[in-house]
Structure formats: structure tokens, C-alpha cells
C-alpha positions in Angstrom: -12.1 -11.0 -14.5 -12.2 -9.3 -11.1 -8.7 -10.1 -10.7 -7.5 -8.3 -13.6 -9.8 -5.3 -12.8 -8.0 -5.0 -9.0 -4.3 -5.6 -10.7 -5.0 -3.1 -13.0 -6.0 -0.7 -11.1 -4.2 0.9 -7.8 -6.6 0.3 -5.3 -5.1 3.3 -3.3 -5.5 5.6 -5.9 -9.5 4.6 -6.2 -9.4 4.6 -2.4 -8.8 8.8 -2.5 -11.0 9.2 -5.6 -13.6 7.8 -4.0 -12.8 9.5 -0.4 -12.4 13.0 -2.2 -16.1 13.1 -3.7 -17.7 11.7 -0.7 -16.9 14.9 1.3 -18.4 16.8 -1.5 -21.5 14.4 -1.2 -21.9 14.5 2.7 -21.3 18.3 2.8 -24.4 18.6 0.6 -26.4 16.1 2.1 -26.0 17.8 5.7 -26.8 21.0 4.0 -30.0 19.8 2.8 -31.0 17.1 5.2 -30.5 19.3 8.6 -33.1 22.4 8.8 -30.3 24.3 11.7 -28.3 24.9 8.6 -30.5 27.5 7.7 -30.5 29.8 10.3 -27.0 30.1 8.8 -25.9 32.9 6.0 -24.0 30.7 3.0 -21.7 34.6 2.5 -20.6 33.8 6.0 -20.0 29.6 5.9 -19.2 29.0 2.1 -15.8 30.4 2.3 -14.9 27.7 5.2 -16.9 25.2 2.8 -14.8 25.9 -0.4 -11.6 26.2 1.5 -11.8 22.7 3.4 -12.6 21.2 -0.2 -9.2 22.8 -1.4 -7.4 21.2 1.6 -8.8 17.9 0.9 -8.1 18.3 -2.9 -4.6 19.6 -2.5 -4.3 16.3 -0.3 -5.8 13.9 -2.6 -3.2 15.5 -5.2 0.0 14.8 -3.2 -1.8 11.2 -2.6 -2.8 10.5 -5.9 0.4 11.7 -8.1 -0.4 10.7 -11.3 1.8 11.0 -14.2 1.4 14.7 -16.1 -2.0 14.6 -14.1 -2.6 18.4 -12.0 -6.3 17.5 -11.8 -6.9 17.7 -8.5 -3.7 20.4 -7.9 -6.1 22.8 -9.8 -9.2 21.4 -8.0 -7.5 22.9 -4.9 -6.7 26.2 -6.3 -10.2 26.7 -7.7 -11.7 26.3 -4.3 -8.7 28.5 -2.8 -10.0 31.5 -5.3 -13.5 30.9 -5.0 -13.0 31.2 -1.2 -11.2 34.2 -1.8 -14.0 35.7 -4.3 -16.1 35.4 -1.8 -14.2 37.2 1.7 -12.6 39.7 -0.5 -16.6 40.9 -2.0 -18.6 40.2 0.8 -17.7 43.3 2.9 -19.9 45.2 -0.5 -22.7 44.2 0.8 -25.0 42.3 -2.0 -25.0 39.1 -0.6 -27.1 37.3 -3.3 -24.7 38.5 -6.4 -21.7 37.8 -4.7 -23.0 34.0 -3.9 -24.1 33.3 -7.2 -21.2 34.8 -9.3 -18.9 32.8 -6.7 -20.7 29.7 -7.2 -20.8 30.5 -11.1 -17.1 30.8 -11.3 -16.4 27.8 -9.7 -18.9 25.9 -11.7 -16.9 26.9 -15.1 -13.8 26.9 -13.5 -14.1 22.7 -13.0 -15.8 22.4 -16.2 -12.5 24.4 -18.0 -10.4 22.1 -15.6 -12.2 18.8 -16.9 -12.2 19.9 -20.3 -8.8 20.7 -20.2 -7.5 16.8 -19.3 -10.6 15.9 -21.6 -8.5 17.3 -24.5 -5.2 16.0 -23.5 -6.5 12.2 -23.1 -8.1 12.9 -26.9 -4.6 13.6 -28.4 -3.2 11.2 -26.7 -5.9 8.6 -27.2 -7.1 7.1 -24.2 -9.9 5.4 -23.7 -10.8 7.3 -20.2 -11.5 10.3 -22.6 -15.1 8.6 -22.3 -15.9 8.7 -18.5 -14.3 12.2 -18.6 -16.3 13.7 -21.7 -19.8 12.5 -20.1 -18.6 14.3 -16.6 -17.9 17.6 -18.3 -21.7 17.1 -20.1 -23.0 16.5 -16.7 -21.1 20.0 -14.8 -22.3 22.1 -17.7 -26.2 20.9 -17.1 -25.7 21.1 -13.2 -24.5 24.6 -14.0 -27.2 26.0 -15.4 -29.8 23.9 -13.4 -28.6 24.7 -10.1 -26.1 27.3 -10.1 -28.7 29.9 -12.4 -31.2 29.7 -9.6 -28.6 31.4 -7.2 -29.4 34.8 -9.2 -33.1 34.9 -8.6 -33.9 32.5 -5.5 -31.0 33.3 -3.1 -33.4 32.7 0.2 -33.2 29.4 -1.0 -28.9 29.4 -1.4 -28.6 26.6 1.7 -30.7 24.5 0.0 -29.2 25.3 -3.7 -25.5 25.0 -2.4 -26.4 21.3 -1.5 -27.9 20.2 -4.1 -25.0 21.7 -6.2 -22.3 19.9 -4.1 -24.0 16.6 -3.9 -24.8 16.4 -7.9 -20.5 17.7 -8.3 -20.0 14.7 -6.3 -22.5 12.3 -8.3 -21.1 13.3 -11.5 -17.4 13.0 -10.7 -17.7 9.5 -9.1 -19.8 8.3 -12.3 -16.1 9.0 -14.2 -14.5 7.1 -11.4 -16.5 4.2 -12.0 -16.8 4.2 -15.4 -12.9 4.6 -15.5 -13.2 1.2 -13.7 -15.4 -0.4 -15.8 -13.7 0.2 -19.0 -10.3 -1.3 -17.8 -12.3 -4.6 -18.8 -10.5 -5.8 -21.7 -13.5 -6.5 -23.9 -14.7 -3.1 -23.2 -11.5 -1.7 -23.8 -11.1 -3.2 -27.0 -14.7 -2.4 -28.1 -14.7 1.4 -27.5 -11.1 1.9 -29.2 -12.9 -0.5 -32.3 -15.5 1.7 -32.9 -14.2 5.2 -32.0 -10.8 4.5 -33.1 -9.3 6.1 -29.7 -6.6 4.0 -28.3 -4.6 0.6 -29.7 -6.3 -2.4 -29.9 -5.4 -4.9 -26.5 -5.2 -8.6 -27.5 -7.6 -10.3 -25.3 -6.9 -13.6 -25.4 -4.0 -15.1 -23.4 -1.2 -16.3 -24.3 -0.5 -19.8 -24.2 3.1 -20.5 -23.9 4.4 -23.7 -26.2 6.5 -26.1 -24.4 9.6 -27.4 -26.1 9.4 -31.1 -25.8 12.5 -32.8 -26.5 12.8 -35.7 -28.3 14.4 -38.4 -26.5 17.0 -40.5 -28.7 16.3 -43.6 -29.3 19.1 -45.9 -30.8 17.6 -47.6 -34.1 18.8 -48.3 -37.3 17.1 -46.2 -39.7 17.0 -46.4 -43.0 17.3 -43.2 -45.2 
């Protein structure tokens, strides 16, 4: 079975799924993890943040070409705008709305991006529309538990930020995973069954029938 899960599935591709999200992960984990952070001001730092995540998403996109796929295209140009939310607004002064309208933006941004592919892989039924529906339930719960505080609890934005970036990263690895898990055949076959999304894969191999020939044999037969 393990096999058929590593043919089936391009282990470069995984390889920069995987890489992507971790960034996201580690970035929040140093943000929560390391009190010098927060002598720093998250105006000041968060547009270097958001654009290094749009370099690394713009990479993993000219990595991970997928057919019809811009996923991770528009992952990089969400993080370019947020960025550029953020410089543009911050010489106004009002550093707790501008944080938390940025960070609110983004947030809905991904969730329209998501729901966007989540809609394509419906109409075109496949099976992945699972992993990807249960990630877009997750970014709209980790918007309004984590992002909302931003409004009212800014003192706490290093802290907020982190948590944010590492429960983006949690969320989008689940779909990765669960993307792998579903390219068992079984599974396959049991989600398209009952949810009708998808042709039905025949599971069972295909034994190949030998021709034997029949050797002549010289008797007199009778008819």
C-alpha cells in the first residue's frame, strides 16, 4: 500500500507543501516562544513578515506548477498587498487599527482563495474537495478566534500574530495530509460512494490471463 501512496503522489511536490507551511509554523513559534520579540513593534516587522511569506509562496508556485492550480500564485500576492496595507497606512498613526484590519484582510483573503479552488474541485468532482472544505472551516474559526482579538488587545499583537501564523500553518498541512491519505484507494472509493463526488476506482488488480496453447498431439479422433 505504501508503494502505491509514494507513486501516486510526486514526492517533490509534498516536499514544497510541506516546506511552505513550516516557515509559517516556525515564524509563529519564534514569535511566541522568544520574549526579545516583544520589545519589537509588529507595524514595524510585519510587513518584512508578510513579504518573505509572499517570496516563499511565489517560489513554492513556480516549484509546484500544478495544472490550472494559481493557489499559491495568489498566496503570494495576498501577502504582497497585505504588506503593502500595512507601509502605505502606518505613517497615520493608529497602530492597533491598521494591524488588525491588515491581519483581517489577509485572513479573508486566504479563506476567498481556498474557497475559490474549493468550488472548482466541487464542479469538477474531486475527491480533494474534502481536505480543502475542512481547511477553509478551520481559517474561518481561526479568524474570528485570533484575528478579532487584534481590535481590542493589540499590546498583546506579538503574541496574537503567532498564534495566528502557527494555527494557518496547522490548518493548511492537515489538507496536505489528508490529501495524502485519501489517495488510498479504499478511501478513495469510499468517499466518492457515499458523497457521489468523483468516479468510482476499481480496486482490485488486474490479473492478466495467459493464453496457453494447446500443443498438437497427432491422434486419431473420432468425430
Amino acid at each position: 500500500m505504501k508503494k502505491v501512496l509514494i507513486k501516486e503522489l510526486d514526492k517533490a511536490f509534498l516536499g514544497i507543501d510541506l516546506m511552505l507551511y513550516c516557515v509559517y509554523f516556525v515564524t509563529g513559534y519564534i514569535m511566541i516562544g522568544f520574549p526579545e520579540v516583544e520589545i519589537l513593534k509588529p507595524i514595524e516587522y510585519s510587513p518584512v513578515l508578510f513579504f518573505m511569506f509572499g517570496l516563499f509562496s511565489l517560489i513554492a508556485y513556480f516549484l509546484n506548477r500544478r495544472t490550472d492550480n494559481y493557489e499559491y500564485l495568489f498566496l503570494g500576492l495576498i501577502n504582497v498587498i497585505v504588506a503593502s496595507f500595512i507601509l502605505v497606512y502606518a505613517f497615520f498613526g493608529n497602530d492597533a487599527l491598521i494591524m488588525s484590519l491588515g491581519v483581517s484582510l489577509y485572513s479573508l483573503l486566504n479563506i476567498l482563495n481556498k474557497s475559490y479552488y474549493l468550488v472548482k474541485m466541487l464542479k469538477n468532482k474531486d475527491v480533494n474537495f474534502y481536505p480543502k472544505t475542512i481547511t477553509v472551516i478551520l481559517l474561518i474559526f481561526i479568524g474570528f478566534l485570533i484575528v478579532s482579538p487584534l481590535f481590542t488587545k493589540y499590546a498583546a499583537a506579538n503574541m496574537i500574530l503567532g498564534y495566528y501564523f502557527m494555527a494557518f500553518s496547522l490548518a493548511n498541512l492537515l489538507e496536505v495530509l489528508l490529501t495524502i491519505l485519501i489517495r488510498n484507494p479504499r478511501l478513495d472509493n469510499a468517499l466518492t460512494s457515499i458523497f457521489g463526488l468523483g468516479p468510482v476506482k476499481d480496486t482490485k488488480k488486474k490479473v492478466k490471463l495467459k493464453e496457453i496453447k494447446k500443443k498438437k498431439i497427432s491422434k486419431n479422433t473420432k468425430d
